[in-house]
C-alpha positions in Angstrom: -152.7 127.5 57.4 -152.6 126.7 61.2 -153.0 128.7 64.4 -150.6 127.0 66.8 -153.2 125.7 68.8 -152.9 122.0 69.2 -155.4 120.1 69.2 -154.4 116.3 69.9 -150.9 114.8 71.4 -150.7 112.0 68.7 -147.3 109.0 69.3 -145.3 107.5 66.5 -146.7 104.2 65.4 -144.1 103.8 62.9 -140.8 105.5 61.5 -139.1 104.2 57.9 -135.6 106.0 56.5 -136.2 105.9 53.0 -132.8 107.0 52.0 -132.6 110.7 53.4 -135.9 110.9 53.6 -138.5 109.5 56.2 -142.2 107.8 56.8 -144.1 108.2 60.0 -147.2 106.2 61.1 -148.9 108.1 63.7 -151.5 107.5 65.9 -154.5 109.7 66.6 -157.8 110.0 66.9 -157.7 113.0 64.4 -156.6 110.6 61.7 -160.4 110.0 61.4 -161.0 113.6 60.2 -158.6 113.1 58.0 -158.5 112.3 54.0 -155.6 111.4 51.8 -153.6 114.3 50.6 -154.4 116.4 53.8 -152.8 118.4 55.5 -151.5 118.6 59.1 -149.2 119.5 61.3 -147.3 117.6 63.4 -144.9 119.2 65.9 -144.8 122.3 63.7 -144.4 120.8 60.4 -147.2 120.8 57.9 -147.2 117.1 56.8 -149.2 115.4 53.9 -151.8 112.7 55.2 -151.4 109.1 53.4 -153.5 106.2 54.2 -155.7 107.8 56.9 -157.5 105.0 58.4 -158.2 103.0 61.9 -157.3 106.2 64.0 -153.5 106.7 62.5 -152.1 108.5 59.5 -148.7 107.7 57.6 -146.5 110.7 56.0 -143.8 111.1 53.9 -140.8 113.6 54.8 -138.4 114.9 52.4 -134.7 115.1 53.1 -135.7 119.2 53.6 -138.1 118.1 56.1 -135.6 115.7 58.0 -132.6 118.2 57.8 -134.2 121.2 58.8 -136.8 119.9 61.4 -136.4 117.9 64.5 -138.7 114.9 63.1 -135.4 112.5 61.8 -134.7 112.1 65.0 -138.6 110.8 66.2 -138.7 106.8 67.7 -141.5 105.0 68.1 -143.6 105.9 70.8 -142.5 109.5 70.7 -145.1 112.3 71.4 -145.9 114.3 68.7 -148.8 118.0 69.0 -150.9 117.6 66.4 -153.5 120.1 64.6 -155.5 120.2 61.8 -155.8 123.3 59.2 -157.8 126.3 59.9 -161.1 126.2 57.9 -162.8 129.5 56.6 -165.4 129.6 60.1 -163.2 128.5 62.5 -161.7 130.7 65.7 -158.0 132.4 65.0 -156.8 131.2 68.4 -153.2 131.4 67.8 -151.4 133.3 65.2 -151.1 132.8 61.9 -148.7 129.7 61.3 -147.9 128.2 58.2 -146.2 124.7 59.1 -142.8 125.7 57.4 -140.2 125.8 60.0 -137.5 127.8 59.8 -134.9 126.4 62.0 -133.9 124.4 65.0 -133.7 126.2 68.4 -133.0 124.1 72.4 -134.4 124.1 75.0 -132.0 125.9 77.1 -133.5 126.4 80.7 -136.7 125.8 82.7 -137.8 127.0 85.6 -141.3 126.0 87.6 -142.7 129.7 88.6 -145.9 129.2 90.7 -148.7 127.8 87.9 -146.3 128.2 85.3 -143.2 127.2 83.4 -140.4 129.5 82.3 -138.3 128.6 79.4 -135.8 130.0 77.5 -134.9 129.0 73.8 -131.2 129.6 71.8 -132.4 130.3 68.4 -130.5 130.9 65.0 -129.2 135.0 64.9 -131.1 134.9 61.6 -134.5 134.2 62.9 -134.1 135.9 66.5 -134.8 139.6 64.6 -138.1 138.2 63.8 -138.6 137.5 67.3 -140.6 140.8 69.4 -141.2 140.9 73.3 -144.9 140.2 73.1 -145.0 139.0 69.9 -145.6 135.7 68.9 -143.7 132.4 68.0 -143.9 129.2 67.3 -142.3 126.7 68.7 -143.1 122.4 68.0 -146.3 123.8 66.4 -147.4 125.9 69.2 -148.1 129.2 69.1 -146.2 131.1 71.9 -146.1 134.9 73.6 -142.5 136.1 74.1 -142.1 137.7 77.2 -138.3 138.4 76.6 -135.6 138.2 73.5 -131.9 138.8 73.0 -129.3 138.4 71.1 -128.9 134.7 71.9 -133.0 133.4 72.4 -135.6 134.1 73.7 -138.3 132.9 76.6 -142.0 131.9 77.2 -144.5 131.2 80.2 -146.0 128.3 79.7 -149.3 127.9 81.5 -150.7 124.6 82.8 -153.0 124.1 79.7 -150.2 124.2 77.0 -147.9 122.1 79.8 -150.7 119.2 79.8 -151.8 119.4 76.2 -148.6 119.2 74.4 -144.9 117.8 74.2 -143.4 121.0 75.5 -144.9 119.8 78.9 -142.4 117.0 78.9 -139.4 119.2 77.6 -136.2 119.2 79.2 -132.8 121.4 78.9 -130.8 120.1 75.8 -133.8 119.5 73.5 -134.3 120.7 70.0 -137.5 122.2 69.2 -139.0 123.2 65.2 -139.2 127.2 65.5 -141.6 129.1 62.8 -141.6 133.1 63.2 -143.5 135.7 62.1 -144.5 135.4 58.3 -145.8 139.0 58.4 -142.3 140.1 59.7 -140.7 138.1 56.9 -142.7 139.7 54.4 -142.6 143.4 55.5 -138.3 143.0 55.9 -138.3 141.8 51.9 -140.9 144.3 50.5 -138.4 147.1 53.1 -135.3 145.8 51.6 -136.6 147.1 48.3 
């Protein structure tokens, strides 16, 4: 489990199609904290750690991964937010995020606001009724307020902090972004529906 709180913008050392599959080296510092078998997330995607060593990890994506995240279309040198799992002691900072994304959203339109950044996200119909004004989301692994929602996406302030820290800092209009939404939501809609 994660929090959306990233902790480290990593860069793609490597990438390798294997097939419809994929392998990413990435460099970070965190690699070090890291053993084989691991977990972590990168952009939003919880990721299993191989060959940790010399400050970079490698990972393996399945076809699943590649076609439902935005990681196939990673290059080398491409920031990626990084975080580690939650242990048992540690600060919930976030919400509770699992590392499974659930679709693809874009970046639609952003807009510089005195300290902060507006931006509005399209988003699937079928994931936008998870999304609540207020609530939270995540979006590239980062855990996110709404501040509004419709039927066609929704938007976030970014503050300077998550504009310096991780890859949404750098996002421009047309870019796809891994969305994750509320687990809880998911869970109370399924034990409703019976």
């Amino acid at each position: 489990m994660f929090t959306g709180i990233v902790q480290e913008l990593g860069h793609v050392a490597g990438v390798e199609r294997n097939g419809d599959g994929l392998r990413l080296r990435i460099d970070a510092g965190l690699a070090d904290e890291l053993a084989a078998g691991d977990s972590v997330a990168v952009s939003g995607v919880c990721l299993t750690a191989v060959d940790p060593a010399d400050g970079a990890f490698t990972a393996d994506l399945s076809p699943e991964t590649v076609a439902r995240s935005s990681l196939g279309a990673l290059a080398e040198g491409d920031p990626v937010n990084l975080e580690l799992p939650l242990r048992p002691a540690d600060r919930m900072g976030g919400h509770i995020v699992q590392g499974h994304v659930d679709g693809l959203g874009t970046m639609e339109v952003v807009s510089d606001g005195g300290n902060v950044r507006d931006v509005r996200f399209s988003a699937p119909t079928a994931l936008l009724r998870y999304v609540v004004e207020k609530g939270s989301v995540t979006v590239d692994g980062v855990s996110l307020t709404v501040t509004e929602v419709d039927d066609a996406g929704f938007s976030v302030s970014l503050i300077p902090e998550t504009l310096a820290r991780t890859t949404l800092g750098a996002g421009r209009p047309g870019r796809p972004v891994n969305l994750e939404v509320d687990v809880i939501a998911k869970h109370v809609e399924k034990l409703l529906q019976r």
